[in-house]
C-alpha positions in Angstrom: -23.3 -22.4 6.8 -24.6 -22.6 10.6 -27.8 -23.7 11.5 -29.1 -23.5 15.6 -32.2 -25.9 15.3 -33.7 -24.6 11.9 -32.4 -21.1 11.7 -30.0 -20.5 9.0 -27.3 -18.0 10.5 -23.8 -17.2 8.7 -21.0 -16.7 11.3 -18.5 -14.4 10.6 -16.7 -15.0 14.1 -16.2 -17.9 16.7 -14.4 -16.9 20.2 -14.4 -19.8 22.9 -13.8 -18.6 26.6 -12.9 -21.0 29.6 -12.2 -19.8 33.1 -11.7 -21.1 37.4 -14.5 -20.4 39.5 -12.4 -18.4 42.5 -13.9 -17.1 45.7 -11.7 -14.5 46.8 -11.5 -13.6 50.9 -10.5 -10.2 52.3 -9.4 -11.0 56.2 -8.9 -7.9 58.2 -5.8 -7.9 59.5 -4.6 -10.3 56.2 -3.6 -10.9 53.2 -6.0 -12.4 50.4 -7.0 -15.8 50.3 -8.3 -17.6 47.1 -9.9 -20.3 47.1 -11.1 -22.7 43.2 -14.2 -24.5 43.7 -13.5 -26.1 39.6 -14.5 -24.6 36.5 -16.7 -23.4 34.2 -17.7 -24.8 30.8 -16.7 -23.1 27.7 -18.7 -20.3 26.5 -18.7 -19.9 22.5 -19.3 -16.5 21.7 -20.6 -16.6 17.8 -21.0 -13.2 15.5 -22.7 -12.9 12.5 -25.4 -12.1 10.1 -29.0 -13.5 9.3 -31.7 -12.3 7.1 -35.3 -12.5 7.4 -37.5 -11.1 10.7 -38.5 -15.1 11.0 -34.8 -15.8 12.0 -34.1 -13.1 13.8 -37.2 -13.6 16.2 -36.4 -17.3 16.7 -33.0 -16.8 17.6 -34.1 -14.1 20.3 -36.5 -16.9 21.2 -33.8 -19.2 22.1 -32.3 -17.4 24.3 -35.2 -17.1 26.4 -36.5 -20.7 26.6 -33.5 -22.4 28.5 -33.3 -25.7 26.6 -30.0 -27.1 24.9 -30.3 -26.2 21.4 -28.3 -28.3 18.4 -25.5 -25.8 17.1 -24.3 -27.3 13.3 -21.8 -26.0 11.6 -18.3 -26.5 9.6 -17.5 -28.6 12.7 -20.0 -31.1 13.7 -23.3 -30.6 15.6 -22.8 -30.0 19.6 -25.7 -29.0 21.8 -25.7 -25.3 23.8 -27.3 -23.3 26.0 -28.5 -19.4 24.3 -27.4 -17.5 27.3 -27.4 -13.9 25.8 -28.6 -12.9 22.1 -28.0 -9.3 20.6 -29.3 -8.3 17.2 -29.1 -5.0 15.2 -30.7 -4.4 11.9 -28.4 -3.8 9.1 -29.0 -0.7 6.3 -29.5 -3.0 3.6 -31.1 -2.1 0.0 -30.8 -5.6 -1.5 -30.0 -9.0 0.1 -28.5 -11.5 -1.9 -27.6 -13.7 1.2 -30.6 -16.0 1.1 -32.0 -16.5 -2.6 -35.2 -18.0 -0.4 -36.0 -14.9 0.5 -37.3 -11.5 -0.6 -34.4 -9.2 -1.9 -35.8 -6.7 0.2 -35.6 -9.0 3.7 -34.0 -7.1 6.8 -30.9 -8.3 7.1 -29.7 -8.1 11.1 -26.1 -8.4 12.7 -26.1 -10.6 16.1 -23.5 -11.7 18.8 -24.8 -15.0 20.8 -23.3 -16.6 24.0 -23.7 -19.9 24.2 -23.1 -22.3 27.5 -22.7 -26.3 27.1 
């Protein structure tokens, strides 16, 4: 079980990326020059599934705000950035997911970047 903040979200899929900021120069009569001004942070790109319109508007939410939110989960609590949020609602007749919860609750797939 995953939590950002309050919202209950079950993650299905965890990628971490890492990369060089690189300015790249074209001279005219040249070859290519690079240049590495450092690197970025880590982006954590979680997928998954919540249920409930609640959660799904609140994690939207977050990634409009542009505060560090507490991500907890199977390996400790760090705090992130919600860069980018994507949801899609699920075809669902019954959810069993969260016994909290209607039966009938919209259940929604989402990908999240996040940004330490």
């Amino acid at each position: 079980m995953w939590y950002i903040d309050t919202t209950r979200i079950f993650v299905s899929d965890s990628d971490e990326e890492t990369g060089t900021i690189i300015a790249r120069l074209q001279p005219i009569a040249s070859g290519t020059v690079l240049q590495v001004f450092g690197y970025e942070n880590p982006m954590v790109k979680l997928k998954g599934v919540l249920v409930g319109t609640t959660d799904k508007v609140a994690l939207e939410g977050y990634g409009r705000d542009g505060i560090l939110h507490t991500i907890s989960g199977p390996y400790g609590m760090r705090d992130y950035y919600v860069s980018k949020v994507s949801t899609s609602q699920m075809m669902s007749v019954k959810q069993t997911v969260r016994q909290d919860l209607a039966s009938d609750s919209p259940v929604y797939k989402f990908d999240i970047e996040l940004y330490e």
